[in-house]
DSSP file (Angstrom, degrees, kcal/mol; ACC not computed):
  #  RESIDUE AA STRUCTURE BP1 BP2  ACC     N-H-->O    O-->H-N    N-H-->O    O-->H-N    TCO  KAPPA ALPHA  PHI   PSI    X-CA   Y-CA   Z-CA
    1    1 A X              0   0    0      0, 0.0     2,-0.1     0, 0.0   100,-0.0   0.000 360.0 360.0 360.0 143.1   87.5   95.2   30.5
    2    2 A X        -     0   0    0     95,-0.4   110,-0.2   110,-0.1     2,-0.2  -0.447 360.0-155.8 -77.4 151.8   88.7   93.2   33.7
    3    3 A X        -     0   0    0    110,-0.1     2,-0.3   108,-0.1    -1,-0.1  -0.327  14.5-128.3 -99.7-170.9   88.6   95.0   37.0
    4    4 A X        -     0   0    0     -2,-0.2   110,-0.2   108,-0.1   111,-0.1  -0.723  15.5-146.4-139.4 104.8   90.7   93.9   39.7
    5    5 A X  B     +a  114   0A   0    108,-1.8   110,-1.2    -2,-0.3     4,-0.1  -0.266  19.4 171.8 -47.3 138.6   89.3   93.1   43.3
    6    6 A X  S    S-     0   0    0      2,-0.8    -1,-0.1   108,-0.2     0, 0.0   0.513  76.1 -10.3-115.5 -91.3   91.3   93.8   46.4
    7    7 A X  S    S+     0   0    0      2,-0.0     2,-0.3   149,-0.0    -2,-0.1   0.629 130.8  54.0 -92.2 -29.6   89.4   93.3   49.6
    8    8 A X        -     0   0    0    152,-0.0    -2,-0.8     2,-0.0     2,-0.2  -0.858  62.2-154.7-136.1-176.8   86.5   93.1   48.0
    9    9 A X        -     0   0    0     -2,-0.3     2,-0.4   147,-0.2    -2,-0.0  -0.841  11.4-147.6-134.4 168.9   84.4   91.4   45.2
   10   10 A X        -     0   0    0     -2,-0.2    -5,-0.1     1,-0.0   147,-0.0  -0.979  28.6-100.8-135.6 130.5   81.5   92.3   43.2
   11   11 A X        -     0   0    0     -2,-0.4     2,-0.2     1,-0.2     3,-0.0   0.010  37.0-101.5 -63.8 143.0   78.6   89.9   41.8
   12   12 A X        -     0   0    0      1,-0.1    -1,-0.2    98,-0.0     2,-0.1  -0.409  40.5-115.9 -58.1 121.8   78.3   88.5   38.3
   13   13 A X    >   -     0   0    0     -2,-0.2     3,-3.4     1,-0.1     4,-0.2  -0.487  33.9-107.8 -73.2 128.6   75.8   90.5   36.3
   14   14 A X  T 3  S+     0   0    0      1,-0.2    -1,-0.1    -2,-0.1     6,-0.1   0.043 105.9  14.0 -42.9 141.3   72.8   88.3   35.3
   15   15 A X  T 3  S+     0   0    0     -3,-0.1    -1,-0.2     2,-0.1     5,-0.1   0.597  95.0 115.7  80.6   8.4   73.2   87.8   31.8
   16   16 A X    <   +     0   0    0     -3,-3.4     2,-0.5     3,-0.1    -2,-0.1   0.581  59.9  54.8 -83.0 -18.1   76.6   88.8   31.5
   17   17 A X  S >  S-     0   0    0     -4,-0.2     3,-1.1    92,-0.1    92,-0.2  -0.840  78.8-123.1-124.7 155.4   78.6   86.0   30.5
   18   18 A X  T 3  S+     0   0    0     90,-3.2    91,-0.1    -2,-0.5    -1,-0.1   0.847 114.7  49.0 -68.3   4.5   77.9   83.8   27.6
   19   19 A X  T >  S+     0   0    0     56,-0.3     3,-1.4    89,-0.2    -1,-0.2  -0.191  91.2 170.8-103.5  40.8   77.7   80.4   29.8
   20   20 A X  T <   +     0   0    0     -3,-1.1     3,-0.1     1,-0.2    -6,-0.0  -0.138  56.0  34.8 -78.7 160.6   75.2   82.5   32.2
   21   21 A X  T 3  S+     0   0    0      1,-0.4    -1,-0.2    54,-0.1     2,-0.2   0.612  97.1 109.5  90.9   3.7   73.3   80.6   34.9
   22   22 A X    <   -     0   0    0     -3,-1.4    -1,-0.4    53,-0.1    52,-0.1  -0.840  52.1-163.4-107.9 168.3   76.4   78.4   35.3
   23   23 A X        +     0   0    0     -2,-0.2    51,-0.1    50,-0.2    50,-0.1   0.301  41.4 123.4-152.7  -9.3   78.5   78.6   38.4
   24   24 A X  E     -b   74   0B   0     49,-0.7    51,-1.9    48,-0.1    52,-0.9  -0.453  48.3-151.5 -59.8 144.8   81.8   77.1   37.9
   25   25 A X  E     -b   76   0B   0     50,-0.2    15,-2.8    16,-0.2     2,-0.3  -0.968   6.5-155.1-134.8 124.1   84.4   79.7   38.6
   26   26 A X  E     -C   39   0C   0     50,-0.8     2,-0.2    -2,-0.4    13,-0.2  -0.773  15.2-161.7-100.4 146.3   88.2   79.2   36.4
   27   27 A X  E     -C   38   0C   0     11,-1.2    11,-1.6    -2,-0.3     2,-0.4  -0.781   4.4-147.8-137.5 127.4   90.8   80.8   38.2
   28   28 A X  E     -Cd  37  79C   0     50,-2.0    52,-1.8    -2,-0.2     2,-0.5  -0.654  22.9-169.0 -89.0 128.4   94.0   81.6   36.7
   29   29 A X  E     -C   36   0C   0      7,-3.4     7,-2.4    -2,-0.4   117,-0.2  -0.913  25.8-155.2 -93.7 113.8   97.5   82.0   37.2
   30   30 A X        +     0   0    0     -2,-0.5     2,-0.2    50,-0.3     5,-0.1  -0.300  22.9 149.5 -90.3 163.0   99.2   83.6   34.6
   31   31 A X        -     0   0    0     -2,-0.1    24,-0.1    65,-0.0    -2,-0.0  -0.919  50.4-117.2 173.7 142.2  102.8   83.4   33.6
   32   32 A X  S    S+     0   0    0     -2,-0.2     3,-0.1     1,-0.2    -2,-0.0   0.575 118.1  34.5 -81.3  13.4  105.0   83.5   30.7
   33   33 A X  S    S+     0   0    0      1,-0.4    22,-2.3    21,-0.1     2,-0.3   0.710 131.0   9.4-115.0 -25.7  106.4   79.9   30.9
   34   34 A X  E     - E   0  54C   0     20,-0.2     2,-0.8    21,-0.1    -1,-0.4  -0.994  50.9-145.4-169.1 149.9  102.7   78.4   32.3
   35   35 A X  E     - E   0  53C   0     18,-3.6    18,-1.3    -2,-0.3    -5,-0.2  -0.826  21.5-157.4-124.0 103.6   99.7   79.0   32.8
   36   36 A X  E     -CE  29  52C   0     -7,-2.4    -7,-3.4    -2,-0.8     2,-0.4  -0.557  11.8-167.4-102.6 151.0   98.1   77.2   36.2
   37   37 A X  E     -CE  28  51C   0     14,-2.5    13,-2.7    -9,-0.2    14,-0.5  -0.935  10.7-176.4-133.2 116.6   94.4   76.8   36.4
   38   38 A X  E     -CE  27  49C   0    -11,-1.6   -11,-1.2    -2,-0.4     2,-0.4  -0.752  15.5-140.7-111.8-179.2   92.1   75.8   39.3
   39   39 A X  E     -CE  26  48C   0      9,-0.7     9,-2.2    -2,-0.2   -13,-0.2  -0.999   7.2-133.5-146.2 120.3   88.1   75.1   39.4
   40   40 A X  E     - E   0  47C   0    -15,-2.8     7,-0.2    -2,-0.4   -15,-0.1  -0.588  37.7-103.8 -76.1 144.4   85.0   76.0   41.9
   41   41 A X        -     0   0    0      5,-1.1   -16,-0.2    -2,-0.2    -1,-0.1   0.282  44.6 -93.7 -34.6 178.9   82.6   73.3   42.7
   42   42 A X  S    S+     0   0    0      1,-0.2   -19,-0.1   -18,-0.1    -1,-0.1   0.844 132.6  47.9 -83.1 -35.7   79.2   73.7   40.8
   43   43 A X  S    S-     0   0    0      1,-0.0    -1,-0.2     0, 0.0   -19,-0.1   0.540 120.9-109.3-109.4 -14.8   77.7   75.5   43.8
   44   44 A X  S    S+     0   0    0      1,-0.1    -2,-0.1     2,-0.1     3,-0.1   0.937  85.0 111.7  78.7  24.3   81.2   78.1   44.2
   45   45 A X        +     0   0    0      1,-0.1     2,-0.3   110,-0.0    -1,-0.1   0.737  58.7  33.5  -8.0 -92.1   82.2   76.5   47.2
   46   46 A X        -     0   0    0      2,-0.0    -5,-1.1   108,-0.0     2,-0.4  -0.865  67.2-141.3-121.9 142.7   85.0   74.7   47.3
   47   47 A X  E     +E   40   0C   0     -2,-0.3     2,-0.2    -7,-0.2    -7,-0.2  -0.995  21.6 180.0-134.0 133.3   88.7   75.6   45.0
   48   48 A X  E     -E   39   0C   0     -9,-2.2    -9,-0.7    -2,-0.4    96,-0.0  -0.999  29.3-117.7-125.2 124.5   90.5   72.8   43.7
   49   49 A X  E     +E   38   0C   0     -2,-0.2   -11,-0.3   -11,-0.2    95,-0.1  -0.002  31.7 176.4 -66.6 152.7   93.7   72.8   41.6
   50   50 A X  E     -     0   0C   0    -13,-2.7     2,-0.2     1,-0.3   -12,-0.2   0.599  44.8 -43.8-154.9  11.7   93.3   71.3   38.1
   51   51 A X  E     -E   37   0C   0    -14,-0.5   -14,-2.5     2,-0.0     2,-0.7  -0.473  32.8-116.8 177.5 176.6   96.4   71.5   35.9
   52   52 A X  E     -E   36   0C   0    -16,-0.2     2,-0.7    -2,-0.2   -16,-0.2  -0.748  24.2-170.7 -89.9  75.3   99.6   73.4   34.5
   53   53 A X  E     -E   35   0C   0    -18,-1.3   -18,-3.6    -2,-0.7     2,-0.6  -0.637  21.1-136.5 -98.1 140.1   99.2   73.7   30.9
   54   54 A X  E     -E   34   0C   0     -2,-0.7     2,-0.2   -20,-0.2   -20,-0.2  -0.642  37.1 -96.0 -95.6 129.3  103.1   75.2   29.5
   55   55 A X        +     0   0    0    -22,-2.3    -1,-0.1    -2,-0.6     3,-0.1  -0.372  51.0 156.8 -88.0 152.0  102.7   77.7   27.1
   56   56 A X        -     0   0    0      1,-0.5     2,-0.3    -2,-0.2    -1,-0.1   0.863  50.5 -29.4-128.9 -36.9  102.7   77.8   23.8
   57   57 A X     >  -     0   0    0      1,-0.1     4,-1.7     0, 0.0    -1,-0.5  -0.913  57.1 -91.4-156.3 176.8  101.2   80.5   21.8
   58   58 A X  H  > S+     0   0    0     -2,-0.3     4,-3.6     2,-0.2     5,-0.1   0.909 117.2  39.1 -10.8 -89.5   98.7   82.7   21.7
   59   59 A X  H  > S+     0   0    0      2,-0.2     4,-0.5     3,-0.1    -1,-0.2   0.786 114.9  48.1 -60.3 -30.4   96.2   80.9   20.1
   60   60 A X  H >> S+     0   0    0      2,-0.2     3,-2.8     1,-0.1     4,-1.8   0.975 103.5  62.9 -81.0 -61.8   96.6   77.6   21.7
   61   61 A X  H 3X S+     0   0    0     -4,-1.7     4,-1.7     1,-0.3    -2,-0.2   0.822 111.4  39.9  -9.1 -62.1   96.7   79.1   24.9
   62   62 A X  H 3< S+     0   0    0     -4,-3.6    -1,-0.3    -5,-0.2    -2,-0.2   0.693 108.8  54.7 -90.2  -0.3   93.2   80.2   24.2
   63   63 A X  H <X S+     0   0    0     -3,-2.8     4,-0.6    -4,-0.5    -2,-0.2   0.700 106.9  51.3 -86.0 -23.1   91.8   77.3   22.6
   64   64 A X  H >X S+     0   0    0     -4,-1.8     3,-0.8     1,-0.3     4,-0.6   0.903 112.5  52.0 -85.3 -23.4   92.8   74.8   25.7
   65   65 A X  H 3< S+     0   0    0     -4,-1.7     4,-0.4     2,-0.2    -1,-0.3   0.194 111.5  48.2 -87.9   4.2   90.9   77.8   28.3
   66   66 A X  H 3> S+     0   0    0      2,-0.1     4,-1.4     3,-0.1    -1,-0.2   0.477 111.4  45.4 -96.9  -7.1   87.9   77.5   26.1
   67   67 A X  H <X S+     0   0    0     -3,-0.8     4,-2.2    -4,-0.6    -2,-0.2   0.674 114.0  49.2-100.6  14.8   88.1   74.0   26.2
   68   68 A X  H  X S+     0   0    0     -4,-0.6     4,-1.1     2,-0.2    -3,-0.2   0.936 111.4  49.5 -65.1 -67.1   88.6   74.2   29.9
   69   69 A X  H  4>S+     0   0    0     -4,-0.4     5,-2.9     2,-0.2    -2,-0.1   0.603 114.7  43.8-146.2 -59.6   85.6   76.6   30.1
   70   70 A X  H ><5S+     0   0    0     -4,-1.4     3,-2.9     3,-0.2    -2,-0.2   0.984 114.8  52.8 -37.6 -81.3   83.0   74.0   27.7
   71   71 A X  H 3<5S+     0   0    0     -4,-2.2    -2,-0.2     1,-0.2    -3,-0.1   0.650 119.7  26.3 -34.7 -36.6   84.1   71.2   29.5
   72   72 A X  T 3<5S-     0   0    0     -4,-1.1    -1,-0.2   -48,-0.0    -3,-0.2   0.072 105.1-121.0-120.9  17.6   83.5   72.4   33.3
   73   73 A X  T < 5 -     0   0    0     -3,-2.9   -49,-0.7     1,-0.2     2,-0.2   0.885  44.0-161.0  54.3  60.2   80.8   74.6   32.1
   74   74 A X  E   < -b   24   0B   0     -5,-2.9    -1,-0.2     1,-0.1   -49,-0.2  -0.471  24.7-177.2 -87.4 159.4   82.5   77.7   33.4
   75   75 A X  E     +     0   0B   0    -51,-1.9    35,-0.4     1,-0.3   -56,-0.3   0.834  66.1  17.0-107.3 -22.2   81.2   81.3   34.1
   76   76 A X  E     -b   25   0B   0    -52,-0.9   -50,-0.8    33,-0.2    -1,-0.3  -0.785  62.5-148.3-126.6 172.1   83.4   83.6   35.2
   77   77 A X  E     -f  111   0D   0     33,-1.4    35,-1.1    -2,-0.3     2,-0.4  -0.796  11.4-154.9-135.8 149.9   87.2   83.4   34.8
   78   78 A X  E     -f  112   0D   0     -2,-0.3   -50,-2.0    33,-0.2     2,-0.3  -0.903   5.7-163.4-106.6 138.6   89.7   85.3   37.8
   79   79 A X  B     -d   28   0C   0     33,-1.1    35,-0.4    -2,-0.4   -50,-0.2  -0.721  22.6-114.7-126.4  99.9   92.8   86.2   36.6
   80   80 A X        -     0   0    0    -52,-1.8     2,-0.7    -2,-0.3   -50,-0.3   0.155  23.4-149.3 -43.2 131.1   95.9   87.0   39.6
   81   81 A X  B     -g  115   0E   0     33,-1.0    35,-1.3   -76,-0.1     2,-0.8  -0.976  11.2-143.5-102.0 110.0   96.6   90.3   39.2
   82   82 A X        +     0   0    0     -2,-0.7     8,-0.2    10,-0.2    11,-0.1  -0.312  30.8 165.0 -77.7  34.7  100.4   90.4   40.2
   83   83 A X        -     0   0    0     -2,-0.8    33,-0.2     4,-0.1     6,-0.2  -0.097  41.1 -94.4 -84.6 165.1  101.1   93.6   42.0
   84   84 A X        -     0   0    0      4,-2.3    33,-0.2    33,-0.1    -1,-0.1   0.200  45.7-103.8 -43.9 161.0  104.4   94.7   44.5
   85   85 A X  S    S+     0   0    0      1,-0.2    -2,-0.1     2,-0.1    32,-0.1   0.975 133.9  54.3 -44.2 -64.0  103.9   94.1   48.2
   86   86 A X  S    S-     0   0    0      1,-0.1    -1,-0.2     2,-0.1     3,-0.1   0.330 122.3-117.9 -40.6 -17.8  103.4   97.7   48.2
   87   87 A X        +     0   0    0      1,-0.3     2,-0.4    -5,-0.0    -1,-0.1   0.534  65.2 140.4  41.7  36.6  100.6   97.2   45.4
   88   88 A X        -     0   0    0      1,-0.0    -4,-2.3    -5,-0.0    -1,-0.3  -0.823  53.9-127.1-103.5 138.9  102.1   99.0   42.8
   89   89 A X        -     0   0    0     -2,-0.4     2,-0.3    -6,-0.2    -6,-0.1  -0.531  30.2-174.8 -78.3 144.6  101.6   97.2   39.5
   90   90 A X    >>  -     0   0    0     -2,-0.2     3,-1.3    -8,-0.2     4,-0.9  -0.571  52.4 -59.7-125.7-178.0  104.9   96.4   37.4
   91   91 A X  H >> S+     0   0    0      1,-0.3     3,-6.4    -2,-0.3     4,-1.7   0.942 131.1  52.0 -30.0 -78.9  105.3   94.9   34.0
   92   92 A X  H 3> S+     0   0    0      1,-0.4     4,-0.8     2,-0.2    -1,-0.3   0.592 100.9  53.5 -67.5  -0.3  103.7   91.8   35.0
   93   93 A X  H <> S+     0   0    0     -3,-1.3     4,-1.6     2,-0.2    -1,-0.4   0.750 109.9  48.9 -72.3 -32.7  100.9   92.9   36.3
   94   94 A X  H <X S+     0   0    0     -3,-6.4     4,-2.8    -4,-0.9    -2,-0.2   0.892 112.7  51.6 -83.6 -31.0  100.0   95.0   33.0
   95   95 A X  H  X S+     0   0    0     -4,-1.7     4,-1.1     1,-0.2    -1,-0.2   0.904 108.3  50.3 -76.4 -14.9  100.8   91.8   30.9
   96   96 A X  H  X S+     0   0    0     -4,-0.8     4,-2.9    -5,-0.3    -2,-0.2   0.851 114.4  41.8 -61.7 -62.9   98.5   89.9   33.1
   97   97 A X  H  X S+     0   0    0     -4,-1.6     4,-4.8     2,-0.3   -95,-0.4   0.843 113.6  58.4 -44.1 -47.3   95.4   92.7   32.7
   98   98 A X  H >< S+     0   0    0     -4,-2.8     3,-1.2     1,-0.2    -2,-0.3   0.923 108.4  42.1 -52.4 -81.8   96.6   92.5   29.2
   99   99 A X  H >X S+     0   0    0     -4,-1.1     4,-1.6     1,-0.3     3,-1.5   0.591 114.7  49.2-146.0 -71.0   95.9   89.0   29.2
  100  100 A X  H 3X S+     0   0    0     -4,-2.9     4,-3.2     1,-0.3    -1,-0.3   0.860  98.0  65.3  -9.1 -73.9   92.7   89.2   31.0
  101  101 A X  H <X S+     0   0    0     -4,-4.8     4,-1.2    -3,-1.2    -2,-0.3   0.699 102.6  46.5 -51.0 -24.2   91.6   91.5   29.0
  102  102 A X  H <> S+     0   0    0     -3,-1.5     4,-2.2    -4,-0.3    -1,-0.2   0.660 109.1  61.7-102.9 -20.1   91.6   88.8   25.7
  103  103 A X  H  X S+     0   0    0     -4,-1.6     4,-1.7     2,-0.2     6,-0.2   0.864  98.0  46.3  -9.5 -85.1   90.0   86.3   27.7
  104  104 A X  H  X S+     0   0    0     -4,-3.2     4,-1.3     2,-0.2    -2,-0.2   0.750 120.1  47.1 -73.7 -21.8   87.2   87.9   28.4
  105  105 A X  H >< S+     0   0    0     -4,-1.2     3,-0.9    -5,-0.2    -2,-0.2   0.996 118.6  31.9 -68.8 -52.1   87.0   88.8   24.4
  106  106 A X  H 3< S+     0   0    0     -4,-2.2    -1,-0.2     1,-0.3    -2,-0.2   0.705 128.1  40.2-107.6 -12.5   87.7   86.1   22.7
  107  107 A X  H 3< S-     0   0    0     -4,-1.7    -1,-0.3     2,-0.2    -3,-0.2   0.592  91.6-142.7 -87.4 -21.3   85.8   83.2   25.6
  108  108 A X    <<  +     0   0    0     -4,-1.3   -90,-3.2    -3,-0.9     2,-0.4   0.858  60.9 127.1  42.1  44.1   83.0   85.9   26.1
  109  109 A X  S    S-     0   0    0    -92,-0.2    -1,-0.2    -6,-0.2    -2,-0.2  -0.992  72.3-106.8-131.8 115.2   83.1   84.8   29.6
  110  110 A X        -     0   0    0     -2,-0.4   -33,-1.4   -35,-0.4     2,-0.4  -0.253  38.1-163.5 -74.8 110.9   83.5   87.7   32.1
  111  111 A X  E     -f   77   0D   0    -35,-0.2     2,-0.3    -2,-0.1   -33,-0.2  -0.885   1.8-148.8-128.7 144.3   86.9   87.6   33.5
  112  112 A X  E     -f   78   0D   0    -35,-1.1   -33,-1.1    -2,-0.4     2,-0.5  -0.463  10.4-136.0-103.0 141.6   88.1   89.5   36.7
  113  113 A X        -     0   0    0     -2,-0.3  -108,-1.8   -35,-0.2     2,-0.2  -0.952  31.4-178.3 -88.3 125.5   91.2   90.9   37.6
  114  114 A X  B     -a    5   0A   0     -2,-0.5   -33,-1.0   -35,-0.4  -108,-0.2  -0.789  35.6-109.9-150.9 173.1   92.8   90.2   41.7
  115  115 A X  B     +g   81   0E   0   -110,-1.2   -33,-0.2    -2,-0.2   -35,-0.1   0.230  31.7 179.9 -46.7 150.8   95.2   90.9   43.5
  116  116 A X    >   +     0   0    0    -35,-1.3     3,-3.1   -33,-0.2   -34,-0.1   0.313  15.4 159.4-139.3  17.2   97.1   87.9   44.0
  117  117 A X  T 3   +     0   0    0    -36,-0.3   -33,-0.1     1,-0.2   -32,-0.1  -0.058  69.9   3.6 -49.4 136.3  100.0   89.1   46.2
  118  118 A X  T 3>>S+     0   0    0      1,-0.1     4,-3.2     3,-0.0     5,-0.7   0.093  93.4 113.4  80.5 -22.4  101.9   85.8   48.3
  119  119 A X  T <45S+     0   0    0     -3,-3.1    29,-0.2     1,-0.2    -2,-0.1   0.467  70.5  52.1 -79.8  39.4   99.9   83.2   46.7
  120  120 A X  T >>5S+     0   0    0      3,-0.1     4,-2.9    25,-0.1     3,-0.5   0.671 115.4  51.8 -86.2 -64.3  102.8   81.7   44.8
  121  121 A X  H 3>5S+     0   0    0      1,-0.3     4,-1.9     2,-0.2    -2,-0.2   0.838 109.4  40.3 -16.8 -73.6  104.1   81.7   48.2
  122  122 A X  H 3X5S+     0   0    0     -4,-3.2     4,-2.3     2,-0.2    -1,-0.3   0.771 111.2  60.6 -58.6 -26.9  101.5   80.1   50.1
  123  123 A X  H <><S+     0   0    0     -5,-0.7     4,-3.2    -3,-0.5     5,-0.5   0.997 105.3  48.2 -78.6 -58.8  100.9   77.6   47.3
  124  124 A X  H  X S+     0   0    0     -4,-2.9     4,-1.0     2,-0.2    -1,-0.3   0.849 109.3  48.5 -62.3 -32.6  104.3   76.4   47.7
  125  125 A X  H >X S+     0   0    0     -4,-1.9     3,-1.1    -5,-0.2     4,-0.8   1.000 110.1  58.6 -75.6 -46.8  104.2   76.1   51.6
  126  126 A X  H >< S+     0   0    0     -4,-2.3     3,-0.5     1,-0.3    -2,-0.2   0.781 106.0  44.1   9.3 -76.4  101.0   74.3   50.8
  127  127 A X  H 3X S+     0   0    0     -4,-3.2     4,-1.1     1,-0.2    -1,-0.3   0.719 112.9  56.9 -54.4 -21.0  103.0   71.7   48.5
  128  128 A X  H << S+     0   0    0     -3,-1.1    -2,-0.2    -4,-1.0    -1,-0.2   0.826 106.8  45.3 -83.8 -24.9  105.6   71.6   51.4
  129  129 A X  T << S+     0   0    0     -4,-0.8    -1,-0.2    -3,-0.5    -2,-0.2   0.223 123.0  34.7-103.3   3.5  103.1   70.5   54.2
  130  130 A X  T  4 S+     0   0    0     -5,-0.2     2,-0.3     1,-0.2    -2,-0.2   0.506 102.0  67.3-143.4  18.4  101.6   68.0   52.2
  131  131 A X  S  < S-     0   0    0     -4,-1.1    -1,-0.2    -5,-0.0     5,-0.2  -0.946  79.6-114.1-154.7 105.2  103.9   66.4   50.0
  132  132 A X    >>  -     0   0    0     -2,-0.3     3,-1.6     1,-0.2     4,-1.1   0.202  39.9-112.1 -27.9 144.5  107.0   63.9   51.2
  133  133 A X  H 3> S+     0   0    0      1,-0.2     4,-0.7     2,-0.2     3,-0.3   0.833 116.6  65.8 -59.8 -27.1  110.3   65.7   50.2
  134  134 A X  H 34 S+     0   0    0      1,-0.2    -1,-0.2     2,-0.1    -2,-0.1   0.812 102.0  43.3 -37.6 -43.2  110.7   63.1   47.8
  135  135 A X  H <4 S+     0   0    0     -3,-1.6    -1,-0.2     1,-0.2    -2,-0.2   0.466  92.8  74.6-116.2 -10.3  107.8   63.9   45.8
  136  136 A X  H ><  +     0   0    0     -4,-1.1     3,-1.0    -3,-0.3    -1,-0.2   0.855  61.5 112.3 -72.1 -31.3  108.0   67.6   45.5
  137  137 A X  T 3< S+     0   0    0     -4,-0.7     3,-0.1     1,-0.2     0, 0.0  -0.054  97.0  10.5 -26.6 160.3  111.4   67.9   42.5
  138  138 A X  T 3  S+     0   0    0      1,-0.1     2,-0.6     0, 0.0    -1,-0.2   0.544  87.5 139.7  29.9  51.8  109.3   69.3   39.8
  139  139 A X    <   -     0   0    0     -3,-1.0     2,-0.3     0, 0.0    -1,-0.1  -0.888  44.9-139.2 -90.6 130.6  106.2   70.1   41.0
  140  140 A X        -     0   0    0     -2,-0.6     4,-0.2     1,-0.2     3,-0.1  -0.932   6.0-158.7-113.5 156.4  104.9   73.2   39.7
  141  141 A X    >   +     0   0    0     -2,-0.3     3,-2.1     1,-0.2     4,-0.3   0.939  68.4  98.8 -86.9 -44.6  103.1   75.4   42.2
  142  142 A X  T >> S+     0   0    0      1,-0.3     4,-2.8     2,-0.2     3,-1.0   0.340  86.1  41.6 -46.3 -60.9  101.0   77.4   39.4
  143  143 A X  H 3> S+     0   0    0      1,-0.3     4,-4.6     2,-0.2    -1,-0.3   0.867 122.3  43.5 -70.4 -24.9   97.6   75.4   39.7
  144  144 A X  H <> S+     0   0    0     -3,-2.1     4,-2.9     2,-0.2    -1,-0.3   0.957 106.6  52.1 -60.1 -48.9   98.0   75.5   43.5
  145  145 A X  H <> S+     0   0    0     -3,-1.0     4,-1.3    -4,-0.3    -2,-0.2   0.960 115.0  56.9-101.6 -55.9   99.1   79.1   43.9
  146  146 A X  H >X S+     0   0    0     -4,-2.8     4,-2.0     1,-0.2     3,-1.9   0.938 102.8  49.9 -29.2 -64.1   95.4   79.3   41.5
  147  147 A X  H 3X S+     0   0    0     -4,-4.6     4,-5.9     1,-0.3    -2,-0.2   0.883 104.9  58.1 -62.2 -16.7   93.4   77.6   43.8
  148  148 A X  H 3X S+     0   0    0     -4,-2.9     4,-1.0     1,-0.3    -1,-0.3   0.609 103.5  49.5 -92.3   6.7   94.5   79.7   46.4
  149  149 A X  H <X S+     0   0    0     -3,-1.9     4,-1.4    -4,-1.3    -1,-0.3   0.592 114.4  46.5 -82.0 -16.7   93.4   82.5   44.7
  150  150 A X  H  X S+     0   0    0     -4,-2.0     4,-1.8  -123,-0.2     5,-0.4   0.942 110.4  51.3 -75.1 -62.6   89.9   80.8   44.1
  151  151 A X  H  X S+     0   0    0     -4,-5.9     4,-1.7     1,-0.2     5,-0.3   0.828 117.9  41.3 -62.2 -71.3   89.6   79.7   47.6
  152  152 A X  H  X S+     0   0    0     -4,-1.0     4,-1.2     1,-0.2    -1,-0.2   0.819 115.7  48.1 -21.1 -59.9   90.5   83.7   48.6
  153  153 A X  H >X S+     0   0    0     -4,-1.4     3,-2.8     1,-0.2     4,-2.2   0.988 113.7  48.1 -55.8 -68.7   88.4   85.1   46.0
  154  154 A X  H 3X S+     0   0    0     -4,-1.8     4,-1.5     1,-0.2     5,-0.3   0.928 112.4  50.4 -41.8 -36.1   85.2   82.5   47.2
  155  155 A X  H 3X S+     0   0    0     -4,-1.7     4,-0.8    -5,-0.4    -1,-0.2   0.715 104.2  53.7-102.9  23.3   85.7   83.4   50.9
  156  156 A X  H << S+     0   0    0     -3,-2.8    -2,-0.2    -4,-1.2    -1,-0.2   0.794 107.5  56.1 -82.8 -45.0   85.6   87.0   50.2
  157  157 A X  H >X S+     0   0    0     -4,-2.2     3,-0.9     2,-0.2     4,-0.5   0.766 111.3  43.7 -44.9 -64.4   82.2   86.1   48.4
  158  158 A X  H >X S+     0   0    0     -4,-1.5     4,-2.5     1,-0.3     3,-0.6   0.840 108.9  52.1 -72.8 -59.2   80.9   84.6   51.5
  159  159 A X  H 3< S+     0   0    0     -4,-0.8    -1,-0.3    -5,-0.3    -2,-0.2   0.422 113.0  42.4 -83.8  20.9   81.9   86.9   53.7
  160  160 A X  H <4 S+     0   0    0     -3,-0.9    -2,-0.3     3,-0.1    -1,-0.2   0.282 116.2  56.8 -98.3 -24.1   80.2   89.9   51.6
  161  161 A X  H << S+     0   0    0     -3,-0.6    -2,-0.2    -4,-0.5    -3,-0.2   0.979 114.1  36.1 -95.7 -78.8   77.2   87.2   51.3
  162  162 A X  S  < S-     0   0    0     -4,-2.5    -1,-0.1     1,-0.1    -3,-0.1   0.511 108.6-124.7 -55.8 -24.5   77.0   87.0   55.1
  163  163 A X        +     0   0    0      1,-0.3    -3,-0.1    -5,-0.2    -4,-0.1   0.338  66.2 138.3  65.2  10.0   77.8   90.7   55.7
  164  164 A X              0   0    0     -6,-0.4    -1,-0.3     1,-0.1     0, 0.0  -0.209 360.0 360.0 -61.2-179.4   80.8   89.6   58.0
  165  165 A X              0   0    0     -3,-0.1    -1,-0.1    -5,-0.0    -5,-0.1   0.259 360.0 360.0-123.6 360.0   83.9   92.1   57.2
């Protein structure tokens, strides 16, 4: 079952995921219209957005994240856990868990719950500082509002790694 980090994060257990010994990190933001997806470097770096796939069912949904997951040889999966400011989980946080949770079955890939409070947010001032007003109509934030739960999650990593606080 996924857990969900808050402040902090807790290291992959050897042998735990079926891709193990690979280092690519997926991290997802789920949604019922789309589902946006970023990717760590090979070494668990760096997070980079890598696309918006609109949902469609069940099953397709989990056949394009397992071929997400071959291709870029991933090993663990995140999945934004959607809680209140306040951090009380609502509906969409439980379908999210929910969600998680079928992930990690049916990919056999060890998939995390966190918190993912503001990064929609962020993602979008993101798009806003780096993209002409022209060019923003129709942009979807999802894969952004992802990486910036990968880049969080990764410098959480680092700074548990380092013993800073």
């Amino acid at each position: 079952m996924a857990t969900v980090a808050r402040s902090n994060t807790r290291e992959i257990p050897a042998g735990k995921a079926v891709h193990a010994g690979l280092s690519r990190i997926l991290a997802i933001d789920y949604g019922r219209k789309r589902i946006g997806l970023a990717l760590s470097d090979d070494l668990g770096l760096t997070a980079q957005p890598h696309a918006t796939l609109e949902r469609r069912n069940r099953r397709d949904d989990l056949r394009r994240l397992r071929d997400v997951c071959r291709e870029y040889r991933v090993g663990h999966i995140l999945v934004g856990y959607p809680v209140h400011i306040t951090g009380e989980a609502g509906p969409m946080a439980q379908e999210a868990a929910r969600f998680a949770a079928r992930v990690e079955k049916e990919l056999g890939i060890e998939t995390e719950l966190m918190d993912e409070r503001l990064s929609s947010w962020e993602a979008r001032r993101i798009i806003a500082e780096t993209k002409p007003a022209s060019r923003r109509k129709g942009v979807a934030v999802d894969d952004v509002a992802a990486a910036v739960l990968l880049r969080d999650y990764l410098e959480q990593r680092r700074e548990k790694n380092t013993g800073r606080s």
